[in-house]
C-alpha positions in Angstrom: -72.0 -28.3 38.9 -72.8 -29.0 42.4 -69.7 -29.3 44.9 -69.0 -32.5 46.6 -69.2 -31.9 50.4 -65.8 -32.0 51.9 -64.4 -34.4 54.5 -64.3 -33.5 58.3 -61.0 -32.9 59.3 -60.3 -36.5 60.8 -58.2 -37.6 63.7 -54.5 -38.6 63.4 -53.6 -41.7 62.1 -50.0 -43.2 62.3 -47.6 -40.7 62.1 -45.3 -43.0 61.1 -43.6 -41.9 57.3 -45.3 -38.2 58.1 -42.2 -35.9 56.5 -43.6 -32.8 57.6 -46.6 -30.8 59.3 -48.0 -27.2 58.1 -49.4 -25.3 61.1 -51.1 -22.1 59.8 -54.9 -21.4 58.8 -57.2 -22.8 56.4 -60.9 -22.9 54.9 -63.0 -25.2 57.6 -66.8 -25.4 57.1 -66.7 -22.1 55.1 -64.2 -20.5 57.9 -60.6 -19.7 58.3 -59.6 -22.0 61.3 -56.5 -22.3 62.5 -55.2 -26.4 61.5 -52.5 -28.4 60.9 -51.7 -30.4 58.1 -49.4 -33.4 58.1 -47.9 -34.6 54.7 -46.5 -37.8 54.5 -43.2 -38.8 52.6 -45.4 -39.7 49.7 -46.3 -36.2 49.4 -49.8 -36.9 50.1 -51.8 -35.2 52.9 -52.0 -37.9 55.9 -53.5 -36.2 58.0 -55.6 -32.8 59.1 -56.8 -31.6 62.2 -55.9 -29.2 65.3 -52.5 -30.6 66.6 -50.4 -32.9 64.5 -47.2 -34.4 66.0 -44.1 -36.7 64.8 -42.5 -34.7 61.9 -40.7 -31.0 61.1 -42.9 -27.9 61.7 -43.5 -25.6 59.9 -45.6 -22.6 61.4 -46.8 -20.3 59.3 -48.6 -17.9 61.6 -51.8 -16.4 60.4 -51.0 -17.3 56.7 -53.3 -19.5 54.9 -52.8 -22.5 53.4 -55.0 -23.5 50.3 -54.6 -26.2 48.0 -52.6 -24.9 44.4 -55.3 -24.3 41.7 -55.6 -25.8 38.3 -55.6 -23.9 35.7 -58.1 -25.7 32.7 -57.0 -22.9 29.9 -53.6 -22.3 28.9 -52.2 -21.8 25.7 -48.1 -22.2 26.4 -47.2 -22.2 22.8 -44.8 -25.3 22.7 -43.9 -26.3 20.6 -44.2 -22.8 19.1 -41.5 -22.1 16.1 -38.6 -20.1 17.6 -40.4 -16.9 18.0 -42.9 -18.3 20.5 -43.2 -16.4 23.8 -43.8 -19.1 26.3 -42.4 -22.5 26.4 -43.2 -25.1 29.3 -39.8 -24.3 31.1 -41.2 -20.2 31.6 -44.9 -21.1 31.9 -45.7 -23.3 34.4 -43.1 -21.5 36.2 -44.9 -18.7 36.3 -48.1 -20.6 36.8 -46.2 -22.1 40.3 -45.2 -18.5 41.4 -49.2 -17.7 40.8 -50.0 -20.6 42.7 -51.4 -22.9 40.0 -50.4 -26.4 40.4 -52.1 -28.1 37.2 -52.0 -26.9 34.0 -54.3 -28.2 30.8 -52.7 -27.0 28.0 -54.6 -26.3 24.3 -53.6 -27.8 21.3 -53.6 -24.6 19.1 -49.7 -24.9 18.6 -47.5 -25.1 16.4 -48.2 -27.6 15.1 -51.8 -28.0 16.3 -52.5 -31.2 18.2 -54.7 -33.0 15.4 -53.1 -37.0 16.0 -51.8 -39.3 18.0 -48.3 -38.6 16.8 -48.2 -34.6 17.6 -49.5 -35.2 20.7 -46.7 -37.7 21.5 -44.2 -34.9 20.6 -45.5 -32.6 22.5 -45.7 -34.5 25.6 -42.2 -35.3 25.3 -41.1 -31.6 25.8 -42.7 -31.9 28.9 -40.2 -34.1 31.6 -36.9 -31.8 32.6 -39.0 -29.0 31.8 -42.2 -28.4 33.7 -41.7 -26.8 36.9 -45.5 -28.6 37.8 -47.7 -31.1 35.9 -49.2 -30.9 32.7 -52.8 -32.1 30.8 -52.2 -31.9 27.3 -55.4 -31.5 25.1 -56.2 -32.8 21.9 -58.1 -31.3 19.0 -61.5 -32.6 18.5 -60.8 -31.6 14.5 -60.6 -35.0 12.6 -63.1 -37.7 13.6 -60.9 -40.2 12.4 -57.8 -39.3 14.8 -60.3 -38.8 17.9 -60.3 -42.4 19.4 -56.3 -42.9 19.3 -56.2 -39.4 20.6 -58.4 -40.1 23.9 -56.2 -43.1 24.7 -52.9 -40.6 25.2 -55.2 -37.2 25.8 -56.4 -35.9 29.0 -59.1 -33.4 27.2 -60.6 -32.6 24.0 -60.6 -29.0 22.7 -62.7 -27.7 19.9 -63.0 -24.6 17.9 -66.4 -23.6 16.6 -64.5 -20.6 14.8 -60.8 -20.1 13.5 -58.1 -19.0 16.0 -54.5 -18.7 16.1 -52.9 -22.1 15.5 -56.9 -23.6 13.9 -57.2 -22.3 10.0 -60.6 -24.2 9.8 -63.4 -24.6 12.1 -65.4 -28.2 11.7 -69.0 -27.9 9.4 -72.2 -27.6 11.6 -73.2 -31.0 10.2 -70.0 -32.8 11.1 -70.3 -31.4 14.6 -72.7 -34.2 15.7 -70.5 -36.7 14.7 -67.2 -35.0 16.9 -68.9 -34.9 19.8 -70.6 -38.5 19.7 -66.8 -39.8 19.1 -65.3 -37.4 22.0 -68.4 -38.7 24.2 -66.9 -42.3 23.7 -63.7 -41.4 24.8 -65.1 -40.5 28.2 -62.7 -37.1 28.3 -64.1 -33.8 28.6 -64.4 -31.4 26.1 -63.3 -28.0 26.0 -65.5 -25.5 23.1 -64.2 -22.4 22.2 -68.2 -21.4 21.4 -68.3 -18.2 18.6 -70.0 -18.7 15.3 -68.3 -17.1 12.3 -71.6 -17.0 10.4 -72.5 -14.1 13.5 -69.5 -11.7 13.0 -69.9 -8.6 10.9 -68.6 -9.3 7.8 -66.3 -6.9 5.8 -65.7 -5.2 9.0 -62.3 -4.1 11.0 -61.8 -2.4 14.0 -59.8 -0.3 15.5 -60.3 -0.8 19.3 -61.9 -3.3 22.0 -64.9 -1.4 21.5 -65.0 -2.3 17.4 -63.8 -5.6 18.2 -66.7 -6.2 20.7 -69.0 -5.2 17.4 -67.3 -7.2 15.3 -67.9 -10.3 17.4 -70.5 -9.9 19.1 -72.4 -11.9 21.9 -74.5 -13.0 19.5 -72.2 -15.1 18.1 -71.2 -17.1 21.0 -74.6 -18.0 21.7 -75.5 -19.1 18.4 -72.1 -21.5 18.9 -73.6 -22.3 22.2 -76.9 -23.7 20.5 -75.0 -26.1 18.5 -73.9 -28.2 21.5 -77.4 -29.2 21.7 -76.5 -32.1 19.1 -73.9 -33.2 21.6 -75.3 -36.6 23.4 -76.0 -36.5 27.3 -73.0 -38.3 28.1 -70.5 -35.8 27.0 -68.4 -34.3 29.8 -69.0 -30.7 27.6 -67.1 -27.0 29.3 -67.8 -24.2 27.6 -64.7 -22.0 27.8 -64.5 -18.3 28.5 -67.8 -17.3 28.6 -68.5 -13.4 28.3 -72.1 -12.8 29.3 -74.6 -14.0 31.9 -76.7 -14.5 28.6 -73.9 -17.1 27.6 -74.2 -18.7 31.0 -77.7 -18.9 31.0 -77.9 -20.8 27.6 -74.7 -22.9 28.5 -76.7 -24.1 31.7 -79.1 -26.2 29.0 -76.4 -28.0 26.8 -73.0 -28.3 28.8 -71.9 -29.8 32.0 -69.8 -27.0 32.9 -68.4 -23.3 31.9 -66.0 -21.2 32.6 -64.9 -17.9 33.1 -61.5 -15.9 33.0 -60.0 -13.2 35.1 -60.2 -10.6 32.1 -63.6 -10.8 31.7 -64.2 -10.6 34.3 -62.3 -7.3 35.4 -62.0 -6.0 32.2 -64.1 -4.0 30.0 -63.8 -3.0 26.5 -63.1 0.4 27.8 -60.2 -0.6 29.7 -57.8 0.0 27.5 -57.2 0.8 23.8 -54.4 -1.4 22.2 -54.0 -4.6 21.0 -53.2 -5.9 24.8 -56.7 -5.3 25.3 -57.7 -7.5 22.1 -58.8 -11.0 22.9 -61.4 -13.6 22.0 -64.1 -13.5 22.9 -63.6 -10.0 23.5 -64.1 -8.1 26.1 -67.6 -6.7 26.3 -69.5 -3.6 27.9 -68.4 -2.1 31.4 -72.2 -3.1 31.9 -72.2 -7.0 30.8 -68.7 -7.5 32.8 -70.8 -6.0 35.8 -73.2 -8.6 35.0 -70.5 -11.6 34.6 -69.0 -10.4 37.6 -72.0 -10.7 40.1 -72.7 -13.7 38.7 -69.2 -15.5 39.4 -69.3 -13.9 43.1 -72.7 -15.3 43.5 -71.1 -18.4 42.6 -72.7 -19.1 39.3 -69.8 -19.7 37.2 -68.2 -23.5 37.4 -64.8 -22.8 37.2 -62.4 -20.0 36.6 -59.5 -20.2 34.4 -56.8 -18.0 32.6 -57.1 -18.7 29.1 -53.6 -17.6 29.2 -52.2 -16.8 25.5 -48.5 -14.8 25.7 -48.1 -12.9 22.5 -44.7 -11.3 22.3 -45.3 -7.3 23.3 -43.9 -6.2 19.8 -46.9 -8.1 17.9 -49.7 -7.3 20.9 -48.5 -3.3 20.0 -49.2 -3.7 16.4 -51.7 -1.7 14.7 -54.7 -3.3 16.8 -56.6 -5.0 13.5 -53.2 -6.9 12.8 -52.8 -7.5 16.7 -53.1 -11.6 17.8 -55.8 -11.8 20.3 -54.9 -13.1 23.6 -53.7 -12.2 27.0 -51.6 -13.7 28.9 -53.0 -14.5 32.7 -51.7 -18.0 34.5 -49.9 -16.0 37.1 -51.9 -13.9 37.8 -55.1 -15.3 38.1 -55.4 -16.2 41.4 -53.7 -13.4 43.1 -56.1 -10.8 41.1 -59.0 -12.8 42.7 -57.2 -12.9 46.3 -56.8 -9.6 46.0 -60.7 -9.4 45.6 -61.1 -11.9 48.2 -58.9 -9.2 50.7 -60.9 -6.5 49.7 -64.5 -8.1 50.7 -65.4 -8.0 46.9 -65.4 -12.0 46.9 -66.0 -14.9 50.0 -62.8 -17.1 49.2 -65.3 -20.4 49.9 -66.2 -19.1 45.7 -62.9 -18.8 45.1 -61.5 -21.4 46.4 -64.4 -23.8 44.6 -64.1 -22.4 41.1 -60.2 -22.1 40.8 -59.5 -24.9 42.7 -61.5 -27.3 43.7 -64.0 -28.1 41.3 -61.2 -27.8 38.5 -59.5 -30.2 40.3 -61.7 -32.8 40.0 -63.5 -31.9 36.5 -59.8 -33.4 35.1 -59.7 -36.3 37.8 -56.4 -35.4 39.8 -56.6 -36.3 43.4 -55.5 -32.4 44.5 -57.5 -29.4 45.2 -58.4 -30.3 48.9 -57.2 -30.6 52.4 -57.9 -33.8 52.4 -56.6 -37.0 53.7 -54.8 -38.9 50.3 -55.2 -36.3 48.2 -51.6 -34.4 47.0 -49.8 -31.7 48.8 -50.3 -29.3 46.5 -50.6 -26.2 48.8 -49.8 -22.6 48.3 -49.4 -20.0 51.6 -51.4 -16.9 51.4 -50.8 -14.0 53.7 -53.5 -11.7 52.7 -51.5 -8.6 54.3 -49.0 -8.9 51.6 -49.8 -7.1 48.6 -48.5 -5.9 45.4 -48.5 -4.1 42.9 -48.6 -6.3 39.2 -45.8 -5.1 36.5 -45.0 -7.0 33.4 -41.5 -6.8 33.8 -41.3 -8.2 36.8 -43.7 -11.4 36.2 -42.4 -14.1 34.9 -44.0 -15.4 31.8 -41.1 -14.9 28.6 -43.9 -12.8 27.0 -42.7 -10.2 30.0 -46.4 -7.9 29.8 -50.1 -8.1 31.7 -53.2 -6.1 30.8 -53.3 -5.4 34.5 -49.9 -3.7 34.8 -50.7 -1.4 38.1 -53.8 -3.7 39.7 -53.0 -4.8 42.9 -52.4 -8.4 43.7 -51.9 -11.0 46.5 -49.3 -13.6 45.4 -48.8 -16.5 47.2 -45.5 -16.3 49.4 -44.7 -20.0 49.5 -46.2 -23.6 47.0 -44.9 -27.1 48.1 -45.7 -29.3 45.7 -46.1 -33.1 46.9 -44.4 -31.7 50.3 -41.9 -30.0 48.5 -41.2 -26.5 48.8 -41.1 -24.7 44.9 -41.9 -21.0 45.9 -40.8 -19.4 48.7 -40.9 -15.4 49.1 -42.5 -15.4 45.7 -39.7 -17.3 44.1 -39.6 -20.3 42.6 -36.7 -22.9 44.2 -38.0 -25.7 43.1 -36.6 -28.1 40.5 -38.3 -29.4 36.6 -40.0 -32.6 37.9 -43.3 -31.9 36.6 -45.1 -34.7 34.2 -47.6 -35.2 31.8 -51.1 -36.6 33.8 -54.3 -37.9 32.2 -57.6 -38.0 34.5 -58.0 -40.9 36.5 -61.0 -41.9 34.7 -59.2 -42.0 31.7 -59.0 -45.0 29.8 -56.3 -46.5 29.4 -53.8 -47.2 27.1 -54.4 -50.6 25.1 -50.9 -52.7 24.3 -52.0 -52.3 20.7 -52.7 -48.3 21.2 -49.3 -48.7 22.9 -47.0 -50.5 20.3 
């Protein structure tokens, strides 16, 4: 998925309405430059350039100012029953303090996200909530519920294998059929790509090393092969890959993939316990090698956090009866800043897979310093590490598989103007709201009624 060239910065227009100016330093033509950035009262970016005048400045000093990222894979659990750990209130305030400003959230809760009437539930747990905005996917289970769903939807997610929240994984010969009816809808879709037929039958395990036998990459590129029934047209990410294999045979059949901070950092000799156990799992030190020079080389789409907060007490389970999932949305982008500080990673990479290109693949007008786009900026003073513990993140699930790693968390997010983070904690308020793409269709007054 090629990147769109960006606009030069352009001269000042009326400052007239401007509410406030940023003065710190940002990503120009691949380097950090020092700019100014004027945001108008409509909490869009007016204007961006050397020296902006007419409003309140703000000078941030060597900092740098990025646009917030979008996270395309979380898994907040609400609703959730009363013993789920993560709700929208705690989760996308954690995502804010890890400076994500978009979240799409899956429909594997409880109850899953199969019609038009779920989905209407759920996004009314959303307003006096959400610290930032919300996508709500739909499940691309029932062929029957898919068109309603894409008028109210802002994604399709589907399942090629059971997971927590999905009992049943759609047929192989139904599976043209979904994603002809998703394809109509003009929404993209979202595969979780492992075939059950590939796992090793009969078999437990013990560790991430059995689980990484158990299902093996094998199965998520026979799952990957069965998107070649899908038709050209269909906007088609394949989430969390684990392999360069996977991204190679992704390349053929889908639009897009993706790839998360845990496989990329972690092995399945990383750790032992169920914290460790997710899905796909996490493979050899020397296929995360692999994945890793791959995303750095700028390879892999987009990056996102498939985060999935399992209460500690059932991740340290006996690790077959474990859930699978880790949980990741604050933490994503600081564990890559952190790579970016360290010379690992060129931010330009970074910046494109966690926030730009995400941006845009769900149609939001954010994710660049652009003129008209929203001011959705985080402030990033790369001298200011830490190091990440559990206890004091701020997901309800209160645990990270990275516990130790150091991190760069953003010191300040505005979001439209707005100030929600500053010194790494959230001030903002719950105005946050449930947003489709802008190439979404719209709503018909009969779909409405």
């Amino acid at each position: 998925m090629a990147p769109a060239r960006r606009r030069r910065a352009e001269a000042p227009a009326e400052t007239v309405g401007t509410s406030l100016i940023l003065a710190g330093r940002a990503l120009v033509h691949g380097r950090l430059e020092p700019v100014e950035i004027a945001i108008g009262d409509d909490g869009r970016i007016a204007s961006v350039g050397k020296v902006r005048t007419g409003a309140p400045r703000r000078d941030l000093g060597d900092a740098v100012i990025l646009p917030a990222a979008t996270d395309l894979h979380v898994h907040f659990r609400d609703p959730g029953g009363p013993l789920a750990a993560e709700s929208f209130a705690t989760g996308t305030i954690a995502a804010a303090i890890g400076g994500v400003g978009l979240i799409a959230d899956m429909p594997n809760t409880l109850p899953p996200v199969t019609d038009r009437e779920r989905l209407e539930e759920k996004a009314a747990r959303v307003p006096g909530r959400a610290a930032i905005d919300v996508l709500l996917y739909a499940a691309a289970s029932e062929s029957a519920a898919i068109e309603s769903l894409g008028r109210f939807a802002g994604g399709f997610k589907m399942y090629l294998s059971p997971t927590t929240g999905i009992e049943r994984a759609p047929l192989p010969a139904g599976l043209p059929g979904l994603f002809g009816r998703v394809a109509e809808t003009g929404l993209a879709l979202s595969v979780h790509a492992e075939d059950p037929d590939r796992f090793s039958a009969g078999t437990s395990a013990a560790d991430p090393v059995g689980w990484n036998a158990v299902r093996p990459i094998a199965a998520e590129l026979a799952a990957i092969d069965r998107l070649a029934s899908a038709p050209p047209s269909l906007r088609c990410n394949v989430a969390h890959i684990t392999s360069v294999t996977a991204l190679r045979r992704a390349v053929g059949v889908a639009a897009a993939s993706e790839v998360t901070p845990h496989h990329l950092l972690l092995s399945d000799a990383s750790g032992t316990g169920g914290r460790f156990k997710v899905n796909p799992p996490l493979r050899a030190e020397r296929e995360r090698g692999a994945l890793w020079t791959a995303f750095a080389q700028g390879e892999i789409p987009f990056l996102a956090s498939d985060h999935a907060p399992h209460p500690a007490a059932e991740k340290d389970a006996p690790f077959d009866r474990a859930p699978s999932g880790v949980p990741g949305v604050e933490t994503m982008l600081p564990l890559l800043l952190e790579r970016v500080r360290a010379g690992a990673l060129d931010l330009g990479t970074l910046v494109r897979a966690a926030i730009d290109r995400p941006a845009r693949w769900l149609g939001q007008p954010m994710g660049r310093l652009a003129p008209g786009h929203r001011a959705h900026l985080v402030v990033v003073d790369f001298r200011a590490r830490r190091r990440l513990a559990g206890a004091h993140l701020h997901s309800a699930c209160g645990w990270t598989p990275f516990e130790g790693w150091e991190a760069v968390l953003p010191r300040e997010h505005y979001r439209d103007g707005e100030r929600i983070v500053e010194a790494g904690e959230y001030v903002g308020s719950p105005t946050g709201r449930v947003v489709r793409p802008d190439y979404a269709r719209p709503p018909s007054p009969a779909a409405s009624r």
